[in-house]
N, C-alpha and C positions, 0 to 999 in steps of 0.2 A: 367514216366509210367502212362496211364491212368488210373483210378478210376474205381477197378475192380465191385463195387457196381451198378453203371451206366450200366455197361452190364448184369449182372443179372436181373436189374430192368425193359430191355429196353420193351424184349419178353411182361413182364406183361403188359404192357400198349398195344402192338400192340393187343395182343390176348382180352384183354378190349375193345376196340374199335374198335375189328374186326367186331363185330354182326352188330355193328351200320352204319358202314361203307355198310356191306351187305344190312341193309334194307335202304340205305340211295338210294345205287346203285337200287334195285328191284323197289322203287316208284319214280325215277329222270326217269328209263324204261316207268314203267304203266302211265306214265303222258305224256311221250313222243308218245306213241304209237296210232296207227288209229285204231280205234274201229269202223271204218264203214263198216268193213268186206269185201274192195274190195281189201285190200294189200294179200301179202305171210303170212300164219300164221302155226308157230312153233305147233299149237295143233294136236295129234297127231288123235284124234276124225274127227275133220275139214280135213285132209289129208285122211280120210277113209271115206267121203262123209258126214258126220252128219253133221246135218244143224248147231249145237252148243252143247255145254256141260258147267257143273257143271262148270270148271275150266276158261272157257273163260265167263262166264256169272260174275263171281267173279272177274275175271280179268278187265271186262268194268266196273264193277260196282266201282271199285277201281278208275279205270280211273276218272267217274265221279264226285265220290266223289271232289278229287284230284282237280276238274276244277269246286264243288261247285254245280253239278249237281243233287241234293239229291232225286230230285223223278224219277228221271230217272235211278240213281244210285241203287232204290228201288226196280226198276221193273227189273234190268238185275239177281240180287241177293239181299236177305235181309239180308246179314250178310255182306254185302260190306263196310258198314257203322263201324258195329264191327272191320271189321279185320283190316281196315285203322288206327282205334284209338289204335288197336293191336300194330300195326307197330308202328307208332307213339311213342307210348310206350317204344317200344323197341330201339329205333333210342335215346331216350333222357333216360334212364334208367341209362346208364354208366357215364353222368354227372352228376347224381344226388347224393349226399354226401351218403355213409352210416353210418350208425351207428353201424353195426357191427363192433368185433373186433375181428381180427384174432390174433393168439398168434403164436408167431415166438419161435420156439422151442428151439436157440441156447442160446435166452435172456434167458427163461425160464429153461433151464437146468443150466443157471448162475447164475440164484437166488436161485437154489435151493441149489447146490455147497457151493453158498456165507454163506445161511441161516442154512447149517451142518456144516462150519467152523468155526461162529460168534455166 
């Protein structure tokens, strides 16, 4: 019979490196994508005529960064720079060791059992 501990444990790790996975996906996207404005674009500003918006200006700026483009990346958005070291962040956050400790309640109710019996 398998090791029922293994399947308990498996969900935690997916849902841990689910975030990372996401921003892994969202900047492998803003790196890949044409920021010259002559493709199809998903904004929903751009599809109602506006020449551009908040969202796509943070989007190329991301792009930029990404390809190293820092004053360019400056001028689509000033927080492009922020959000990219944001992300970054976040993408490497779940490999990094904690030093919290969480207390596992069933140990914890067995020391305390142990420690009314001894």
């Amino acid at each position: 019979m398998p090791n029922a501990k293994y399947y308990t444990q498996r969900p935690v790790a997916i849902y841990k490196y689910a975030e990372a996975l996401t921003w892994s996906i969202l900047l492998l996207v803003l790196f890949c994508i044409d920021t010259s404005g002559n493709t199809f674009s998903f904004c929903l500003f751009k599809l109602a005529g506006f020449r551009s918006c908040w969202g796509c200006g943070i989007g190329h700026s991301i792009h930029d960064v990404l390809h190293g483009e820092f004053r360019q990346s400056w001028q689509h958005h000033i927080m492009g720079i922020p959000a990219t070291l944001g992300i970054i962040y976040h993408i490497i956050k779940p490999f990094i060791p904690s030093k919290k400790h969480y207390h596992d309640f069933r140990t914890n109710a067995d020391d305390v059992t142990r420690s009314a019996a001894g």
